[in-house]
C-alpha positions in Angstrom: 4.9 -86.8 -3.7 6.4 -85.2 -0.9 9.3 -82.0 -1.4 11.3 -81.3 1.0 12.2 -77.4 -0.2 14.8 -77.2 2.1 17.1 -79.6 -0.2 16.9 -76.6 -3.1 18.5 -73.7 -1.3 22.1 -74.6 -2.1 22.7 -71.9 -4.9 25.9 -73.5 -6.1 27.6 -71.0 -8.7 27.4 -72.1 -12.4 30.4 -73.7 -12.7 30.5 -73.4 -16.6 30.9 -71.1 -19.6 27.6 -69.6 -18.6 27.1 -67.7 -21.8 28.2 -70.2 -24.3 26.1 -73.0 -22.7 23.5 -70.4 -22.6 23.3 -70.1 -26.3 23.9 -73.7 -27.0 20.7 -74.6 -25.0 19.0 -71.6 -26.5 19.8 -73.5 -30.3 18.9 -76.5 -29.1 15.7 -75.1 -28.2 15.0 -74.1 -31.4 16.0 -76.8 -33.7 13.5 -78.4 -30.7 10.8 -76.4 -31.7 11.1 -77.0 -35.1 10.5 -80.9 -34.8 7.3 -79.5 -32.1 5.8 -77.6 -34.9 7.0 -80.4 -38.0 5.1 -83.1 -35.8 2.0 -81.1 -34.8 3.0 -81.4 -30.8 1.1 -79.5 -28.2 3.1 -78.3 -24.8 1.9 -76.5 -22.1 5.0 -75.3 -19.4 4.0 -74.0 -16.4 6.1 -71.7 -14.0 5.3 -71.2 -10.2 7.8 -70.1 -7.5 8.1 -67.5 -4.8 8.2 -63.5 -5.7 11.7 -62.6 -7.2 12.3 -66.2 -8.0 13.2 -65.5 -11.6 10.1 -66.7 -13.4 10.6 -63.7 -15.8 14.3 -64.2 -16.3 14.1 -68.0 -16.9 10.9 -67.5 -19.4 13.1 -64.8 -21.0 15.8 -66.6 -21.8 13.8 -70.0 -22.5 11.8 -67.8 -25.5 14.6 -66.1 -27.1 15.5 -68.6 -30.2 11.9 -69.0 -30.0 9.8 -68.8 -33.5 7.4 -66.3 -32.2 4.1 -67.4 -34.2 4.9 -70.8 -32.5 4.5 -69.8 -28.7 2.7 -67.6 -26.3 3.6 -66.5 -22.6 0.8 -65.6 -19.9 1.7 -63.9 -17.2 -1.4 -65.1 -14.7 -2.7 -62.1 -12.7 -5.5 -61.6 -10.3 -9.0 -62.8 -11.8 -11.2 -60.4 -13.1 -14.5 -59.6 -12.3 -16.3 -61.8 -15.1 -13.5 -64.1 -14.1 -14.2 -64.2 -10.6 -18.1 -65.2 -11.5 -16.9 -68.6 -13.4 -15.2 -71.4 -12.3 -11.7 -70.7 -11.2 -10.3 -73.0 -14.6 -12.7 -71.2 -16.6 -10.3 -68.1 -17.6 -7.3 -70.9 -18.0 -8.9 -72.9 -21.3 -8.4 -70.5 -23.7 -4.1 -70.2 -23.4 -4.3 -74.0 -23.7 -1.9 -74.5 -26.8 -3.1 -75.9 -29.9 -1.2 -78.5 -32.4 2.3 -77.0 -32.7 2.1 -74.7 -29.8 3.8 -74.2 -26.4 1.7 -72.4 -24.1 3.7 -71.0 -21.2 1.9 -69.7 -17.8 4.1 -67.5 -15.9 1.9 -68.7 -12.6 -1.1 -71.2 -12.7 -4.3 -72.4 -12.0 -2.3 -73.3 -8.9 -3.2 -70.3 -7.7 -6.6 -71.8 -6.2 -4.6 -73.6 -3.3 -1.7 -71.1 -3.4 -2.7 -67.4 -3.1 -6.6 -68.1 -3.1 -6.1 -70.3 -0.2 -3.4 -68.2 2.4 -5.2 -65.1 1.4 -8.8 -66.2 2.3 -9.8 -65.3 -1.3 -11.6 -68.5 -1.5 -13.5 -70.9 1.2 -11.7 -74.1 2.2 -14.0 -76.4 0.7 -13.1 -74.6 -2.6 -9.2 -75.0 -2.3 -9.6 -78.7 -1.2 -12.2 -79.4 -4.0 -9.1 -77.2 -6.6 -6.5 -80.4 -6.2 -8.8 -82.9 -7.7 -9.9 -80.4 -10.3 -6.7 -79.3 -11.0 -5.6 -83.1 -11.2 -8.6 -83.8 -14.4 -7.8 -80.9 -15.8 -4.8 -81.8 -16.5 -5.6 -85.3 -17.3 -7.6 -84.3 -19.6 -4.8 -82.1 -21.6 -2.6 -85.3 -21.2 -4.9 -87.5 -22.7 -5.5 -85.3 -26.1 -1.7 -85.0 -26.6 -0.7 -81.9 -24.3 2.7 -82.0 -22.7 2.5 -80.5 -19.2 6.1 -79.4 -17.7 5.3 -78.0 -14.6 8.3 -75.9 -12.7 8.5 -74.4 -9.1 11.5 -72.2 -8.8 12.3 -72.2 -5.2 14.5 -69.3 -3.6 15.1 -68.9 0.8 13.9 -65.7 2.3 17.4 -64.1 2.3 17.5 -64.4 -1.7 14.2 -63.2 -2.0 15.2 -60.4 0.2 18.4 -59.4 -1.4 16.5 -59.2 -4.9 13.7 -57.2 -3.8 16.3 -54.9 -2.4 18.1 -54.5 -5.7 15.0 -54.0 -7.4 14.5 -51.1 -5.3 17.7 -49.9 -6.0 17.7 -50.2 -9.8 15.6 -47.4 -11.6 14.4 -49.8 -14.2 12.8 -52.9 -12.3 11.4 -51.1 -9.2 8.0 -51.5 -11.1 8.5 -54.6 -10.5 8.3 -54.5 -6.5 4.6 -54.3 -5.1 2.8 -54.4 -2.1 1.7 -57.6 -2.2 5.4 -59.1 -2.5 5.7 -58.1 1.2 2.1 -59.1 1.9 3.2 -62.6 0.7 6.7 -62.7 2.7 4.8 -61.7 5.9 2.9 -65.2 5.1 5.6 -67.5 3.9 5.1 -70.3 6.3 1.5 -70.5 5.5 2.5 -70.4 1.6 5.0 -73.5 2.6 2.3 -75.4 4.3 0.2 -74.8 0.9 3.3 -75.8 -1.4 3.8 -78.9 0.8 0.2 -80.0 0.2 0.0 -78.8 -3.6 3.6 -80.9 -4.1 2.0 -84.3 -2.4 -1.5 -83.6 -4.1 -0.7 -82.7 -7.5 2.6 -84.4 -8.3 1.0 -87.1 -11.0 3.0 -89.2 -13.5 1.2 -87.2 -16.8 2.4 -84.0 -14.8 4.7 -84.0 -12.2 6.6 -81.1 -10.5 10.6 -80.4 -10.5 11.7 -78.2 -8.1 14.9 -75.8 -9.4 17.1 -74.3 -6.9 16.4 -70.4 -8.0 19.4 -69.0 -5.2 21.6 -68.3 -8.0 19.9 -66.7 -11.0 22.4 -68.0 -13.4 22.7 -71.7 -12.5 19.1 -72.0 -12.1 18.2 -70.7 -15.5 20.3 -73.0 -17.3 18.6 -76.2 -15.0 15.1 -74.5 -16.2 16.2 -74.5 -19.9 18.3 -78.0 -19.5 15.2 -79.9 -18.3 12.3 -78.8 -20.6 15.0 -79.6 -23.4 15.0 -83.3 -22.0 11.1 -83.3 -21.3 10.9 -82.4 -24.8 13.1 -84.5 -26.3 11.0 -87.2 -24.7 7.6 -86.1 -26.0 8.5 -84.8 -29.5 9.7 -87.0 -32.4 13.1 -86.7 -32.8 13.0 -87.3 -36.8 12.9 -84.4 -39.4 10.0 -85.6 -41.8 11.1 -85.7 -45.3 10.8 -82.7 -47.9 7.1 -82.5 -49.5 7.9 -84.3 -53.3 5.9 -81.3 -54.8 7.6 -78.5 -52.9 11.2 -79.9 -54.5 9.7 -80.5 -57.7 8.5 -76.4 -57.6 11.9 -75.7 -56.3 13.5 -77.1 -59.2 11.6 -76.2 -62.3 11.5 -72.2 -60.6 14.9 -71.9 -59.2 16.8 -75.2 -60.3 17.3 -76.3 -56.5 19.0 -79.6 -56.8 18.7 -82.0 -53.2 22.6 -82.6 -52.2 23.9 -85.7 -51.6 
């Protein structure tokens, strides 16, 4: 599939009650991750997007009604030297999720024919061989079971700009500003010519991309928590099973529960 970027710069204020629709997604989440746990579900969300995009933010306020024990984030940094010796997918099999997990990758295996690929930190038979790998790696996750939501938040130049710049200002998050967050800048037309190929490459129906406008921080974080609600309310069982017999039977001889209604 081909994405025209250029149709997700808009950043349209939020026009609602931000924080009340905030926390109503966040509950909605969690009653959410209660049927993902009761009906053994696997899902695996993965975040991509330009430096300052928001990743953090969105993933912040996506896991806060979150049980804990239930979910794992990993942030995706630079391969390591063992790493580096192994296939590139090699480090990414062990923060798959399991039955009644959500695994979420704050950046990707995408990384082969993103980063590896504008920065020369792989040959170009290796990028063009990563989309098909990429593509039956997934498959393969699909066809156990896994979920895949896969998210690119998308911000102009100007956005990314104005963040890094209050970064910068702001005691607290200048760690977050590093050198290689003007290294990529100075290369974003070569990063859009990569997303352009990743987007019509790896777009497939058992894991396809959506694009979130990420030019206004609050409107794009509730579209990021708004649409893994709906992918999950497709792939999860929308049923609470019924109590275990023997656990309401305990209940009531030790603490004399009686089931209402």
């Amino acid at each position: 599939m081909s994405i025209d970027l250029s149709q997700f710069e808009a950043g349209k204020l939020y026009g609602g009650a931000y924080e009340k629709d905030l926390k109503s997604l966040q509950d909605r989440l969690s009653d959410l991750q209660a049927l993902h746990i009761l009906h053994e579900a696997r899902t695996l969300i993965i975040f991509e997007g330009w430096d300052a995009a928001g990743k953090g933010g969105a993933i912040k306020r996506m896991t806060s009604s979150l049980d804990p024990r239930f979910y794992q984030v990993f942030p995706i940094s630079a391969p390591t030297s063992e790493e580096k010796d192994k296939h590139f997918l090699w480090r990414f099999w062990t923060k798959l999720p399991g039955k009644r997990e959500i695994s979420i990758w704050d950046r990707s295996h995408y990384g082969r024919v993103l980063v590896e690929r504008v920065e020369g930190f792989c040959t170009e038979i290796e990028w063009r061989r990563g989309y098909d790998e990429i593509n039956e790696f997934e498959s393969r996750q699909s066809e156990i079971g896994t979920k895949i939501i896969k998210i690119f938040l998308h911000v102009t130049a100007e956005t990314q700009d104005r963040i890094l710049v209050e970064r910068l200002d702001d005691p607290s998050k200048r760690w977050k500003v590093t050198a290689e967050d003007f290294r990529n800048r100075d290369k974003r037309d070569a990063y859009l010519d990569a997303l352009n190929d990743m987007f019509k490459r790896t777009h497939m129906r058992w894991a396809p991309w959506t694009v979130i406008d990420g030019n206004n921080q609050k409107a794009a974080r509730i579209a990021v928590l708004s649409h893994v609600i709906a992918e999950l309310e497709k792939s999860v069982p929308q049923e609470f099973p019924d109590s275990d017999p023997e656990i309401l039977a305990l209940a009531q001889r030790t603490i004399g529960y009686s089931p209402k209604g």
